[in-house]
N, C-alpha and C positions, 0 to 999 in steps of 0.2 A: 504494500500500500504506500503509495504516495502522496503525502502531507501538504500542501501550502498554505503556511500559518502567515495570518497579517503582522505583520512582525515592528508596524511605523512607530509605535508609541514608545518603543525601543529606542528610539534614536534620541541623541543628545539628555535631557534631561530626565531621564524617563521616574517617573513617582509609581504611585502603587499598580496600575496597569503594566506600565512596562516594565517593572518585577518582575510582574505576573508573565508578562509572554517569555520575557530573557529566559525564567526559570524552566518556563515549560516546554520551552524548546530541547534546554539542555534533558531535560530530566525525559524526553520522547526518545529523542536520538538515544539516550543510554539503555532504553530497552529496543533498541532495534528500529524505530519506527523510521522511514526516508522523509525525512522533515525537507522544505524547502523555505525557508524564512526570507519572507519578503518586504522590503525596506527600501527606502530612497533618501540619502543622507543629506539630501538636499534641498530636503522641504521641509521645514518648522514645524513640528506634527503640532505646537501650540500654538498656529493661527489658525484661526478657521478658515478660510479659505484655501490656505495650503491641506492643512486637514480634507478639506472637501475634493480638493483636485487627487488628493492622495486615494479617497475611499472610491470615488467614480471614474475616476478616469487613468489614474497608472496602476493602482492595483489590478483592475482588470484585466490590463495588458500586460501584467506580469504573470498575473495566471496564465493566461493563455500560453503566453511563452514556453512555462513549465509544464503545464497537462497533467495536471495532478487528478488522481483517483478523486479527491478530495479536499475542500476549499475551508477550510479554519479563520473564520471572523471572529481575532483574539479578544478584541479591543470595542466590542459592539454596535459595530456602526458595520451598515451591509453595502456591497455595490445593487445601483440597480443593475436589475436585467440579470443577474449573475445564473447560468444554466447549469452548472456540474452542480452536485450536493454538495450543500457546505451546513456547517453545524459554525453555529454561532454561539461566540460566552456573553451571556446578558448580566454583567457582576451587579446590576442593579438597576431600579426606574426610578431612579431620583431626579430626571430631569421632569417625570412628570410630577413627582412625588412634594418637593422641598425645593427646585429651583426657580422658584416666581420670580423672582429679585434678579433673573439673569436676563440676557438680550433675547427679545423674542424669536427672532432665526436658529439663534443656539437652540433655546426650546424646540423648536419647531424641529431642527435635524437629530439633536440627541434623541429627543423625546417621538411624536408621532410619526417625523419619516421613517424613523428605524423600528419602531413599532408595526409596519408595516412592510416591512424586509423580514420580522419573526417568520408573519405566517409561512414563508415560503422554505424555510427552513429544514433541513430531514433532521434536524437534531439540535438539542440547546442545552447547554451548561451552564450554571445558576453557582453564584459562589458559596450559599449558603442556604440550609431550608426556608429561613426568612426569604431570600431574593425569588424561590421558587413561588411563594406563598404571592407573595407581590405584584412578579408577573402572570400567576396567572389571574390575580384579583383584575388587573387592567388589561387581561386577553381570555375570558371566559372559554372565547370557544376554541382554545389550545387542547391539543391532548394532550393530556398530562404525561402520558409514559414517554413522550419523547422530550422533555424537560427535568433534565440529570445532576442533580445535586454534586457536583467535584470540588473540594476544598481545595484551593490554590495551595501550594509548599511553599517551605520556610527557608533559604538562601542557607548553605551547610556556612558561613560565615555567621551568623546569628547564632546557629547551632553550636558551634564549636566558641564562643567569645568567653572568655575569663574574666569571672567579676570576681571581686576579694569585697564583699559588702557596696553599699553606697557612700556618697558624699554628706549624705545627711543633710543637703540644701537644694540638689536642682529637681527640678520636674520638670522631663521631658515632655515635648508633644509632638508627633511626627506625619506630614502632613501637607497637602496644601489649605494655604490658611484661609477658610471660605466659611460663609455662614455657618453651614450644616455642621461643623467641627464643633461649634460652641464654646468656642477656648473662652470667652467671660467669665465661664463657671470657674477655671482656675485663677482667672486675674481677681475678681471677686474676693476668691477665698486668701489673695494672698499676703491683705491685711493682716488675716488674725493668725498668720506662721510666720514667727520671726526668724528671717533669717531665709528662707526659701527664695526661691527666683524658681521663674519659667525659662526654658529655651525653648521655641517655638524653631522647627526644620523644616521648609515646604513651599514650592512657591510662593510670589505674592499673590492676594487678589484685593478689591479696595475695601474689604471687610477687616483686615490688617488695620488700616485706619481709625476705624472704630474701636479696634482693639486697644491701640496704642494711646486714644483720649480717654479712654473708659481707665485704665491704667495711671494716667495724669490726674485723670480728677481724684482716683483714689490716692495718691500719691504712691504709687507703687514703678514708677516708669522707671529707675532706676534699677527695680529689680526682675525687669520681664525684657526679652532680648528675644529677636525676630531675627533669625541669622541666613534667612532662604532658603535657596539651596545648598546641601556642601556634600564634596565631596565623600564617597563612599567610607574610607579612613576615619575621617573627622567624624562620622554618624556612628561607627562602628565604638570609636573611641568614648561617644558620648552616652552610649549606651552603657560601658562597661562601669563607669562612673557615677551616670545618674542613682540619686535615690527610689523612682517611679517614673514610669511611661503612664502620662494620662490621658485616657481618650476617652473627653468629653461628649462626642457626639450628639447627633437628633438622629443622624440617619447614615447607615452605612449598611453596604451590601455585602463585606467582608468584617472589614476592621483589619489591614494589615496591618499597623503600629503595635494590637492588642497580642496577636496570633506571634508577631518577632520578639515580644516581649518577654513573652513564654517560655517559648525557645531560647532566649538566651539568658534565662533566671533572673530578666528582671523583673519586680516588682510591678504590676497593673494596677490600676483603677480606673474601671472602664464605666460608662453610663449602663443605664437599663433599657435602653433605646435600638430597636430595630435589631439588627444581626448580632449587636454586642453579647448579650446573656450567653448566646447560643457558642459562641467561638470564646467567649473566658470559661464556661464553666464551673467547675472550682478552683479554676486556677489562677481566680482574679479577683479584687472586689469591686463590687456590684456596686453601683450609687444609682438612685433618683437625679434625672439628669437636669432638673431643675430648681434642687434643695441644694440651697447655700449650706446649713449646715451641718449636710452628711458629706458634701465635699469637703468641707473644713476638716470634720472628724476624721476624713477618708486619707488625704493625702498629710494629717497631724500624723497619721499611724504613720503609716509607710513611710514619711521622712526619718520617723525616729527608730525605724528598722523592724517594726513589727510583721513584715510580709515577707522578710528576706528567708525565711526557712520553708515556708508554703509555696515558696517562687523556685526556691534550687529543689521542691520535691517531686513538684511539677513537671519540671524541665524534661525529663526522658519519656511522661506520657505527651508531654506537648511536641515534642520532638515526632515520634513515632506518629502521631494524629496527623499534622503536618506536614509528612514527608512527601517529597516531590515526585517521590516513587511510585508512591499510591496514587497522588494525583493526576502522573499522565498513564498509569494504567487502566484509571479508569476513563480518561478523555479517551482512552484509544479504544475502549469499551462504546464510547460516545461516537466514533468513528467507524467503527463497527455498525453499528445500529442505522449511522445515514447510509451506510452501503446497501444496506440490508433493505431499508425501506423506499427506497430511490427506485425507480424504474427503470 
């Protein structure tokens, strides 16, 4: 079988999608599978319009080129017209769900155009029971059996990181920085923890800004630091140090910060919000993503090292859940099935 996974969100900056394809390409090819990863380094997969030139008009012609069994839409956005069977990962409907506050085209292409690239699909992968639940809540008349829950894998760099405790001051957040995230809830809480600071890891978007006057007026702007992007090293490093990874969330179709967190025994505190419950487990704490002061409570524990033994015990069932191995055996399981049902 012959693979052709959209491979664009990979390129340059990639955040928690292009994790997700980089990882799952590797982890295909290691069981055999003939992946063909498709990419063009020369279009900004973060403009939309390059975006849009990339999903209709050169991916297609790159498929064609290669003549793959089988067409993998990593990144969830479909070509028109596309004829081979292809299985698409829907990791979430949050553009129909929580993205009001964005530009109406965006809406319109994340959201209803690609909602109507599903139906034609032999096959869909959903990053989480939540994300299944969701879309089939805004695509009724789906069948369900071809809508395949694959947990995305965890980066053996996560896996393998060494922590010696925390700092007992920072609280990560990793991400890009957008409404849905609800990083408030930390800035909020981080009047009544002396001594604490945020580092915020993740694109910008202009809800940063709000974060940053919300921050001044509490007098906390000193202690909260928006660092963008950075390099894999520096993310890697500030994991190993942080006190707690927190992910506030409203809405998330995965939660990769929460799932890395895990895997590399740090400390979580994750919202109660949409996919979160389901990908911490027990192996995170849980808050009300709205209550000021069970996040206080939440992230007062965890700085002062109360989750460090629950997080390193963790670590080898979160390990094992997560593994990259499982998740592209079962995508190839998902590959399988559009073969199968395809005419």
């Amino acid at each position: 079988m012959k693979v052709a996974v959209d491979a664009q969100l990979a390129v340059g900056t990639a955040t928690g999608i292009g994790e997700y394809v980089r990882g799952l390409i590797d982890a295909l090819r290691a069981i055999g599978v003939d992946v063909e990863a498709l990419s063009e380094e020369k279009l900004d997969p973060w403009r939309f319009d390059r975006r849009v030139f990339w999903d209709q008009v050169v991916f297609p012609q790159r498929v064609r080129q290669v003549a793959p069994d089988v067409v993998h839409c990593a990144s969830g956005t479909v070509p028109m017209g596309l004829t081979l069977p292809y299985v698409v990962t829907v990791h979430d409907v949050a553009w129909l769900r929580v993205q009001s506050h964005a530009r109406p085209y965006a809406r319109y292409y994340f959201g209803r155009f690609s909602i109507d690239r599903y139906r034609r699909a032999a096959a869909i992968a959903v990053d989480s029971a939540f994300s299944r639940d969701e879309l089939l809540a805004v695509m009724p008349e789906l069948d369900p059996n071809i809508v395949r829950v694959v947990y995305p894998g965890v980066a053996a760099d996560y896996c393998a990181l060494e922590r010696d405790g925390g700092d007992g001051r920072t609280i990560l957040a990793i991400g890009t920085v957008e409404r849905r995230k609800n990083l408030e809830a930390i800035i909020e809480a981080l009047p009544f923890l002396d001594g604490a600071r945020l580092i915020s890891v993740g694109p910008y978007t202009p809800y940063q800004d709000e974060c940053v006057v919300l921050a001044q007026a509490l007098g906390v702007e000193n202690r909260v630091e928006f660092r963008g992007y950075v390099p894999r090293a520096e993310l890697l490093d500030l994991c190993s140090t942080a006190a707690a990874i927190a992910v506030p969330s409203l809405y998330e179709g995965f939660g990769y910060a929460a799932a890395q967190a895990m895997c590399a025994g740090v400390p979580a505190v994750v919202s109660d919000q949409a996919s979160l419950p389901e990908i911490a487990g027990e192996g995170a704490r849980i808050v009300p993503a709205t209550d000021e002061q069970k996040w206080i409570d939440a992230l007062r524990a965890a700085l002062r090292g109360d989750d460090d033994a629950r997080a390193q015990a963790g670590r080898a069932a979160a390990i094992e859940r997560f593994a990259w191995d499982n998740s592209a055996r079962e995508m190839l399981a998902a590959y399988e099935l559009a073969l199968k049902l395809s005419p």
